[in-house]
N, C-alpha and C positions, 0 to 999 in steps of 0.2 A: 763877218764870215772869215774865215781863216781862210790865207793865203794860199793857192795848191803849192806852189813852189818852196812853202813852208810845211806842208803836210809830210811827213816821212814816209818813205817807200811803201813799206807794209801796210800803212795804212792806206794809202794812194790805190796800191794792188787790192785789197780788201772790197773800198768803196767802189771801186771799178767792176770788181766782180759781183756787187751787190747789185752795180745799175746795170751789168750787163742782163740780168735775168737769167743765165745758168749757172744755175744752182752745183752742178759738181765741181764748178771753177771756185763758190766761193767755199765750200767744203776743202776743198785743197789746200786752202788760205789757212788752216788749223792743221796744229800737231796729230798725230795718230794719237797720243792722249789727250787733245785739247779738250777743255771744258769750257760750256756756254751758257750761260745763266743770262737768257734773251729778255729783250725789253719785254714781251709780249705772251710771256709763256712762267709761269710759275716752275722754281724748282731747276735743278741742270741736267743739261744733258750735254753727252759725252760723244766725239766724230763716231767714234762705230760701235758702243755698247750700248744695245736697248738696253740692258739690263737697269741701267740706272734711271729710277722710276717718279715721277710728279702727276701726282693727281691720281696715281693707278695705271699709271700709261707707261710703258718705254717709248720713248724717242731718243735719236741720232739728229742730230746736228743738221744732214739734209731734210729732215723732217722739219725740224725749226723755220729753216728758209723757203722748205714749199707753201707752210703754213702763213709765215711774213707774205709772199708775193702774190698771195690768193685774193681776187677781186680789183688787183691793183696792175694798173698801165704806167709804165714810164716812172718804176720806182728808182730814186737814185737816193743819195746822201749828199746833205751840205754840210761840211764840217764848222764848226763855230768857233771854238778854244779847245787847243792840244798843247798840253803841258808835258812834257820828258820827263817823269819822275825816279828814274835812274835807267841804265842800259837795258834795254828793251820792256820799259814799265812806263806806259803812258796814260794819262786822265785826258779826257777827252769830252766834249759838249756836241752833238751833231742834231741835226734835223732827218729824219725820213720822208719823202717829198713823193708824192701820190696822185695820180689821174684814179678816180674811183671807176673801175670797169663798169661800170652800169649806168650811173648820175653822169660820168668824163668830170665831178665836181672834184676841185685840184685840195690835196687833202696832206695833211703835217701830224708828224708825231715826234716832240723833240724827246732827246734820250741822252742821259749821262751815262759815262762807259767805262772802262777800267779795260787797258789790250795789254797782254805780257806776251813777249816773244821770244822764244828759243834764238839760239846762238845763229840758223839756220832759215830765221824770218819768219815762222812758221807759228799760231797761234797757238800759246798752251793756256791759256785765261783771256773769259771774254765776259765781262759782267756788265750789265747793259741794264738800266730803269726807266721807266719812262722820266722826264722833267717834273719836278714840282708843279711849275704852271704851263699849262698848256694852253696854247691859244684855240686849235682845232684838232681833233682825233679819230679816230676813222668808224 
């Protein structure tokens, strides 16, 4: 597991906002253009443009995260390997860590990521897969 004191800010505030569970704090964590192409959703979406469509659907970016935190208690992030691939371009290895709201059965979904940051700290690219292997998924 990656070191927090080695984890860089943005990503530090990021994961923070993901385990806090409100949702318009980790929205914030992205540019007014940022784009998401989430572990768990086919396709990108964009902080405030339905317009941009997967599957026949528009979603936003808060939608992404309402849709991640559904059925799940006590979601945080464990970070694993984050590489600095030049000024605000990181690769990144993390785990999603999950009490199942129903079962309380403790639930993992690891995911490789790709986070680019504006000058300003602010996500403008968020590409996110699930892991080749996965031990358990929800």
């Amino acid at each position: 597991m990656a070191r927090l004191d080695r984890i860089p800010l943005f990503l530090q505030e990021w994961s923070n906002s993901v385990s806090s569970g409100d949702i318009s704090s980790v929205v914030e964590r992205y540019a007014d253009n940022g784009v998401l192409k989430g572990t768990l959703y086919k396709g990108f979406v964009i902080k405030d443009d339905p317009q941009v469509d997967f599957e026949g659907e528009g979603r936003v970016i808060e939608d992404y995260f309402e849709f991640l935190s559904q059925g799940k208690k006590n979601l945080h992030v464990q970070w694993e390997n984050i590489r600095k691939q030049a000024e605000g371009l990181y690769a990144a290895d993390y785990t999603f860590v999950w009490d199942d709201a129903i079962t309380g059965e403790r639930r993992y979904l690891r995911a490789d990521a790709t986070f680019a940051f504006d000058a300003e700290g602010k996500i403008v690219l968020h590409h996110s897969s699930p892991a080749t292997e996965q031990s358990q998924t929800s």
